[in-house]
TIFIMAR-632994 format. One record per atom (N, C-alpha, C): residue number from 1; x, z, y; chain; atom name. Coordinates in Angstrom, 1 decimal, always signed. Each point is the difference from the previous one (the first is absolute). Example, Ala and Ser with C-alpha at 12.3 -4.5 7.8 and 13.67 -1.06 7.14 Angstrom:
<atoms>
(1,(+13.2,+7.8,-5.7),A,N);
(1,(-0.9,+0.0,+1.2),A,CA);
(1,(+0.9,+0.0,+1.2),A,C);
(2,(-0.4,-0.7,+1.1),A,N);
(2,(+0.9,+0.0,+1.1),A,CA);
(2,(-0.8,+0.8,+1.1),A,C);
</atoms>
This chain:
<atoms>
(1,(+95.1,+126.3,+32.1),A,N);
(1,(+0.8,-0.9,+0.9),A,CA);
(1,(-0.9,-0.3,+1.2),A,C);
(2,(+0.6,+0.1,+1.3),A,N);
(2,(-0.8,-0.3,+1.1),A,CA);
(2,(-0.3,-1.3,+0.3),A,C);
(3,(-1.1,+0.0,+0.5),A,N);
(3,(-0.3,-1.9,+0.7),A,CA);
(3,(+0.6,-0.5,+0.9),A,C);
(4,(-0.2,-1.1,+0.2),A,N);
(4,(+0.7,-0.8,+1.6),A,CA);
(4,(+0.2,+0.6,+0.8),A,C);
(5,(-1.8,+0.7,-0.1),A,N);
(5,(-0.7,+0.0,+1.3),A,CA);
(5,(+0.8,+1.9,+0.7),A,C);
(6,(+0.0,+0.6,-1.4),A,N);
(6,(+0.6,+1.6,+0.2),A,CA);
(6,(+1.3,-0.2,+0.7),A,C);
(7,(+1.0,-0.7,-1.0),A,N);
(7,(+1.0,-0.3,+0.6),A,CA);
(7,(+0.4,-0.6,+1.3),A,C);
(8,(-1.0,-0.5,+0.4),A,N);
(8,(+0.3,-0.6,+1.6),A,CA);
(8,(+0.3,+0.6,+0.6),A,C);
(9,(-1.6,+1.4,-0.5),A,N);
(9,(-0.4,+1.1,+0.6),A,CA);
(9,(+0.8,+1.3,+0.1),A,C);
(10,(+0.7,-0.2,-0.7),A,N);
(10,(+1.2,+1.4,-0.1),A,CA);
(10,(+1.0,+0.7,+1.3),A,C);
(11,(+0.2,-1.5,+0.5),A,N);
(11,(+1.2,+0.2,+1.5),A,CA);
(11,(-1.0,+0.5,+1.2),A,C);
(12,(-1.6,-0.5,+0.1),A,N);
(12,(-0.9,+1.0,+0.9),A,CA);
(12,(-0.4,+1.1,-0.3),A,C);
(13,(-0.3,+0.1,-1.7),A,N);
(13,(-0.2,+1.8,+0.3),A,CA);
(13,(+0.9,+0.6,-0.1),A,C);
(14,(+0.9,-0.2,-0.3),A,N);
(14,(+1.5,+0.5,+0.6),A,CA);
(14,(+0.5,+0.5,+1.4),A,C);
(15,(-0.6,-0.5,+0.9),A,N);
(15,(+0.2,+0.1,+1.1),A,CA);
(15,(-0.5,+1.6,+0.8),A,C);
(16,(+0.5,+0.2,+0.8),A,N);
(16,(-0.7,+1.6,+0.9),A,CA);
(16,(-0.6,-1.1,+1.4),A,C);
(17,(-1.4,+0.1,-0.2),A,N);
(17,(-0.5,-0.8,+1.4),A,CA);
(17,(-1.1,+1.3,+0.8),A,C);
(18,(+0.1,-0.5,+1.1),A,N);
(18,(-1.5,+1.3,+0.9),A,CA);
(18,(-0.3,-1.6,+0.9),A,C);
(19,(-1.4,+0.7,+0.2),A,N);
(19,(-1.0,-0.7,+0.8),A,CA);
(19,(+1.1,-0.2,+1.3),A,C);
(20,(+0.1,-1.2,+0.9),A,N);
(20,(+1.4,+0.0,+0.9),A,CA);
(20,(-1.4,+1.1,+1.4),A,C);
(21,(+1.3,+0.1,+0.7),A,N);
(21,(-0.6,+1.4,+1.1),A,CA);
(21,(-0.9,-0.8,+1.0),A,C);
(22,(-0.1,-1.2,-0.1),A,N);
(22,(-0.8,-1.1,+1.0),A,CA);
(22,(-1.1,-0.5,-0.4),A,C);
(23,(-0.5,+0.5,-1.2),A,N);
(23,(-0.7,-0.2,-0.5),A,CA);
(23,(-1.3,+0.9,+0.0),A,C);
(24,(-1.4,-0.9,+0.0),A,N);
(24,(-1.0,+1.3,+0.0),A,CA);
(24,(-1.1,-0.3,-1.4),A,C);
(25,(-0.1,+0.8,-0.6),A,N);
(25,(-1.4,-0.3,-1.4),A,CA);
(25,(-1.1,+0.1,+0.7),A,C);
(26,(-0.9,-1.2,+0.0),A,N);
(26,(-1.5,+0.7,+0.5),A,CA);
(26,(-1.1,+0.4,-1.3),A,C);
(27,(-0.6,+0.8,-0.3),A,N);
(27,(-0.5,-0.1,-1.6),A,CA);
(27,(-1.4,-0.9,+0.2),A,C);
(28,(-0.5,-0.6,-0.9),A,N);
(28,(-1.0,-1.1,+0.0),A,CA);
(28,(-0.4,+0.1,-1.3),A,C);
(29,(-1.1,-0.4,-0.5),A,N);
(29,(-1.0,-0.2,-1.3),A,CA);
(29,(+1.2,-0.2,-0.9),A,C);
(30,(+0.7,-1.4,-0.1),A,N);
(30,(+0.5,-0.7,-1.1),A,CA);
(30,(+1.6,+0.8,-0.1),A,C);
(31,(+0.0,+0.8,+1.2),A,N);
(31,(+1.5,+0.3,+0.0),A,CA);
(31,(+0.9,+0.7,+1.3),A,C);
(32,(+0.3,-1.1,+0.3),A,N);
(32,(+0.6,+0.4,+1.9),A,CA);
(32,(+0.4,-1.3,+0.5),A,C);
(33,(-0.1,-0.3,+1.4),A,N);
(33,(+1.1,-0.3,+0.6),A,CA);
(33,(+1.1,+0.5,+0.6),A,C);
(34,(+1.3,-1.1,+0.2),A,N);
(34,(+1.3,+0.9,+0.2),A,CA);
(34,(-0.3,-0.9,+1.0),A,C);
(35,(+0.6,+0.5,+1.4),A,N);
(35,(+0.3,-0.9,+0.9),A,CA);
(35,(+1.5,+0.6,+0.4),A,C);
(36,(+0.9,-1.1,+0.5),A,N);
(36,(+1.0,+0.7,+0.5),A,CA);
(36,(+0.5,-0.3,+1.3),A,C);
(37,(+0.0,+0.7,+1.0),A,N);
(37,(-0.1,+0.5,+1.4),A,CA);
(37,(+1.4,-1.3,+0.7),A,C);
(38,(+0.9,-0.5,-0.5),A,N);
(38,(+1.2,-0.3,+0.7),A,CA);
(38,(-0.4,-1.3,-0.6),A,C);
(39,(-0.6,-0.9,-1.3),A,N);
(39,(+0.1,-1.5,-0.3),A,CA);
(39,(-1.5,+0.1,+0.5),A,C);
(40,(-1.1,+0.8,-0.1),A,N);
(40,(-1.1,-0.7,+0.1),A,CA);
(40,(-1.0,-0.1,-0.7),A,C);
(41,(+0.6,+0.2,-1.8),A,N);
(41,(-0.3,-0.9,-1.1),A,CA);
(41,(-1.2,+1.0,-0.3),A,C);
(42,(-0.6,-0.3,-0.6),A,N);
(42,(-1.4,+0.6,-0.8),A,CA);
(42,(+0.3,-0.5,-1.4),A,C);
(43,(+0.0,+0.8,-1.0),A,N);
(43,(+0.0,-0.1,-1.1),A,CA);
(43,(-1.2,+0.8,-1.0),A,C);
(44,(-0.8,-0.7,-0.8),A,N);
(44,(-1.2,+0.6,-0.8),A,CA);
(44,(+0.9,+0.7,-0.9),A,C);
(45,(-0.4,+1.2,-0.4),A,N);
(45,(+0.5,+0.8,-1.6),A,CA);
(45,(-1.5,+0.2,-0.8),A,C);
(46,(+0.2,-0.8,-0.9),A,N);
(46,(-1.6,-0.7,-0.8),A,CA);
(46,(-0.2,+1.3,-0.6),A,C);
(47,(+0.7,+1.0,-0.5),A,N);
(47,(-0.8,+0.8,-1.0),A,CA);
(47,(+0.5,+1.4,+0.5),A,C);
(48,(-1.2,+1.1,-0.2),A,N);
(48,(+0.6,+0.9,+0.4),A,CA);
(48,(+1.0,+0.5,-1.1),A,C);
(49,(+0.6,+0.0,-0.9),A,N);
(49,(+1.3,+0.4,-1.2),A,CA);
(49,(+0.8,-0.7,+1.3),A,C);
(50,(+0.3,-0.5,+0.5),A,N);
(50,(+1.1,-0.9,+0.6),A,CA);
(50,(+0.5,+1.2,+1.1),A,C);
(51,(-1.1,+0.1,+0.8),A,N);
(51,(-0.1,+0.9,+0.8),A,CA);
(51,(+0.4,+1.5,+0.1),A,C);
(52,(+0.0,+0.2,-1.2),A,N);
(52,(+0.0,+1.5,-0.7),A,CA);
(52,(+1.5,-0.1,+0.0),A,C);
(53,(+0.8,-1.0,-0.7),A,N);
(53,(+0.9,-0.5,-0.4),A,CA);
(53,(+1.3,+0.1,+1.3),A,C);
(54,(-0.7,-0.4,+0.9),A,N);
(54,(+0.6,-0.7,+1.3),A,CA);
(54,(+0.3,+1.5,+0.4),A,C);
(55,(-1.1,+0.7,+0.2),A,N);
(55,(+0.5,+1.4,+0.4),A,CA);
(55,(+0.7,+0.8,-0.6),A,C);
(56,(-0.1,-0.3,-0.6),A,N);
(56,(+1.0,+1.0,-1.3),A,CA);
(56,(+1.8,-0.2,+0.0),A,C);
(57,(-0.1,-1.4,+0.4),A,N);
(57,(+1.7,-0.3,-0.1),A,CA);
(57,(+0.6,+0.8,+0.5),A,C);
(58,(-0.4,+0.4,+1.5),A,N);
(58,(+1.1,+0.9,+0.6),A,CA);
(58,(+0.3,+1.7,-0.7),A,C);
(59,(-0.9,+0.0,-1.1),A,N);
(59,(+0.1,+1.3,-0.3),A,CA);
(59,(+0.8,+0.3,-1.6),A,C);
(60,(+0.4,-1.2,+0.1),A,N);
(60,(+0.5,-0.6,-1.7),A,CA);
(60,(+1.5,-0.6,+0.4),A,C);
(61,(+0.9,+0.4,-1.0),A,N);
(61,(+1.3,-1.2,-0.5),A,CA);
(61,(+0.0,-1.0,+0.4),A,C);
(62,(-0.9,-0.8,-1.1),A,N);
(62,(-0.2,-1.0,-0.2),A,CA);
(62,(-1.4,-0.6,+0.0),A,C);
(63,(-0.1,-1.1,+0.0),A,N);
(63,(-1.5,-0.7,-0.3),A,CA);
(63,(-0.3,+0.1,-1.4),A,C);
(64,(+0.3,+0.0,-1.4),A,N);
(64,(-0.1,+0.1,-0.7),A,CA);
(64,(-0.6,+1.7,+0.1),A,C);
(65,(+0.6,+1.0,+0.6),A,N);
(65,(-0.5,+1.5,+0.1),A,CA);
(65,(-1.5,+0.1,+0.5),A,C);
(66,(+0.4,-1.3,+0.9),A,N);
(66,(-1.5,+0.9,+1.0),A,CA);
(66,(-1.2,-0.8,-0.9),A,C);
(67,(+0.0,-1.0,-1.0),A,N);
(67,(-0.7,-0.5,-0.6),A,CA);
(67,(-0.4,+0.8,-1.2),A,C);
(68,(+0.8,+0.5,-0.6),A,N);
(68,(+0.1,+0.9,-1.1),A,CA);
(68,(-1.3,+1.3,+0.9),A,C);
(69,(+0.7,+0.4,+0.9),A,N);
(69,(-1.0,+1.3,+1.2),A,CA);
(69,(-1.3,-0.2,+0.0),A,C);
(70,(+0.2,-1.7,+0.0),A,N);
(70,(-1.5,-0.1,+0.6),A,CA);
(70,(-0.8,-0.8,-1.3),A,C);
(71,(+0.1,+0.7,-0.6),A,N);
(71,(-0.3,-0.4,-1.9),A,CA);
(71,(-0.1,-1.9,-0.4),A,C);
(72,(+0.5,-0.4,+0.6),A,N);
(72,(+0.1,-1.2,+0.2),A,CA);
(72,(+0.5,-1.1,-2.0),A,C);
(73,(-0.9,-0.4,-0.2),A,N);
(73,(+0.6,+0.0,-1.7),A,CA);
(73,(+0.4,-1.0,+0.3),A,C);
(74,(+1.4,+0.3,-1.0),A,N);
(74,(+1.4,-0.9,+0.1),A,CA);
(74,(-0.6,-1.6,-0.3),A,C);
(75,(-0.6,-0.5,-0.4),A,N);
(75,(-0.3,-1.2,-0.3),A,CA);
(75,(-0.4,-0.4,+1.0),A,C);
(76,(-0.3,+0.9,+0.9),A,N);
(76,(-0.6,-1.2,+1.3),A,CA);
(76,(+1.3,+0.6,+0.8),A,C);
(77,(+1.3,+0.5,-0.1),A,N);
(77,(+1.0,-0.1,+1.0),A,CA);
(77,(+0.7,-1.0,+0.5),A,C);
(78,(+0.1,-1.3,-1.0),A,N);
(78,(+0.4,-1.0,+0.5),A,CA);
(78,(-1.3,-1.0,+1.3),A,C);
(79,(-1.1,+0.1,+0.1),A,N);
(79,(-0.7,+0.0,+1.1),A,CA);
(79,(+0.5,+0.5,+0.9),A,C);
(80,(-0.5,+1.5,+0.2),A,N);
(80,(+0.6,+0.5,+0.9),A,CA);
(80,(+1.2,-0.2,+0.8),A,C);
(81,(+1.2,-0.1,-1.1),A,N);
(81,(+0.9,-0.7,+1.2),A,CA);
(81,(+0.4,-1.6,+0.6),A,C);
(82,(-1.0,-0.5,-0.9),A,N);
(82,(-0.2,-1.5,+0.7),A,CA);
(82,(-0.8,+0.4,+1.4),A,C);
(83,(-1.1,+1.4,-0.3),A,N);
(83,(-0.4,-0.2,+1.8),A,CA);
(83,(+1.1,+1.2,+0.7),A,C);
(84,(+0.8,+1.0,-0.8),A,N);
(84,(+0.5,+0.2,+1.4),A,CA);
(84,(+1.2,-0.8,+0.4),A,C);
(85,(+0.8,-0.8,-1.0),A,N);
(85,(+0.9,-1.0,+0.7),A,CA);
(85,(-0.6,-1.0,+1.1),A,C);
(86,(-1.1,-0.2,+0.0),A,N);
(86,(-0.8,-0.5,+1.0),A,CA);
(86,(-0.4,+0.5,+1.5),A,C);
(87,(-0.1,+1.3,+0.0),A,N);
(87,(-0.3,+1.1,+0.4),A,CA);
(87,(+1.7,+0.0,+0.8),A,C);
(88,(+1.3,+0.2,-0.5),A,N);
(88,(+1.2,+0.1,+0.2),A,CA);
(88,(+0.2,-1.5,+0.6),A,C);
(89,(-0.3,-1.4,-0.1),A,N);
(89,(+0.0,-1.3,+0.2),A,CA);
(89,(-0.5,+0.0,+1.5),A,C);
(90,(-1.2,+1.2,+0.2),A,N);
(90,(-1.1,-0.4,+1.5),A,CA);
(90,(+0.5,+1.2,+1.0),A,C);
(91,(+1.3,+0.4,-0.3),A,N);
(91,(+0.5,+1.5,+0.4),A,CA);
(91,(-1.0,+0.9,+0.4),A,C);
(92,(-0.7,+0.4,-1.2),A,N);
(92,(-1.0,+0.9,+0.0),A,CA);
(92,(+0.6,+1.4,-0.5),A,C);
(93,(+0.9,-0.2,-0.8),A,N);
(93,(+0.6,+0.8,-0.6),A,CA);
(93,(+1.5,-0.2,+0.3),A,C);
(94,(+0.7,+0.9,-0.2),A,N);
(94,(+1.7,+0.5,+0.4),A,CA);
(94,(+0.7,+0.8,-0.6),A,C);
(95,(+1.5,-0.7,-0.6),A,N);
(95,(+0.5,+1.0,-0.9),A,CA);
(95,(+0.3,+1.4,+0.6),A,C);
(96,(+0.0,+1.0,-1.0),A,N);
(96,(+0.6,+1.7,+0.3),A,CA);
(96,(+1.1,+0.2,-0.4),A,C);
(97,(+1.0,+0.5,+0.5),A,N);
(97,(+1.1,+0.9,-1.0),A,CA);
(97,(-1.0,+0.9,-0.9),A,C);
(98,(+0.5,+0.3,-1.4),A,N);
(98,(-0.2,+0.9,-1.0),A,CA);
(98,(+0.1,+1.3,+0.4),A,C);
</atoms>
């Protein structure tokens, strides 16, 4: 039976997201910065898995795929999409058609 936390998490990795086109990754120690060119915003991505992650969406279905891709174990997927709904919150990210 899934948790809360999986369940929350179900409707984001569900989703088909790509890094949005205004967006730039800079790579850094802990991770990257996203900055995005049209708000301004600077956003930290704390770990490089996130990172790996982030790039990967546009090459995946779904989030759940590119997490699976990027050997990402399922137990920490509900993380994951608490940061990239966050990530989708700071339009860092943007839905794809399938």
């Amino acid at each position: 039976m899934p948790t809360v936390a999986e369940h929350v998490a179900d409707p984001v990795l569900a989703r088909s997201l790509a890094l949005h086109p205004h967006v730039a990754l800079r790579p850094e120690p802990f991770g990257a910065l996203a900055y995005h060119y049209d708000t301004r915003r600077l956003v930290f991505l704390k770990h490089p898995d996130v990172v790996r992650v982030v790039r990967a969406l546009a090459d995946h279905d779904t989030v759940r795929d590119a997490l699976d891709a990027c050997e990402i174990a399922p137990a920490r997927h509900a993380s994951f999409a608490a940061a990239i709904a966050g990530l989708l919150d700071s339009e860092m990210l943007c839905d794809r058609p399938r």
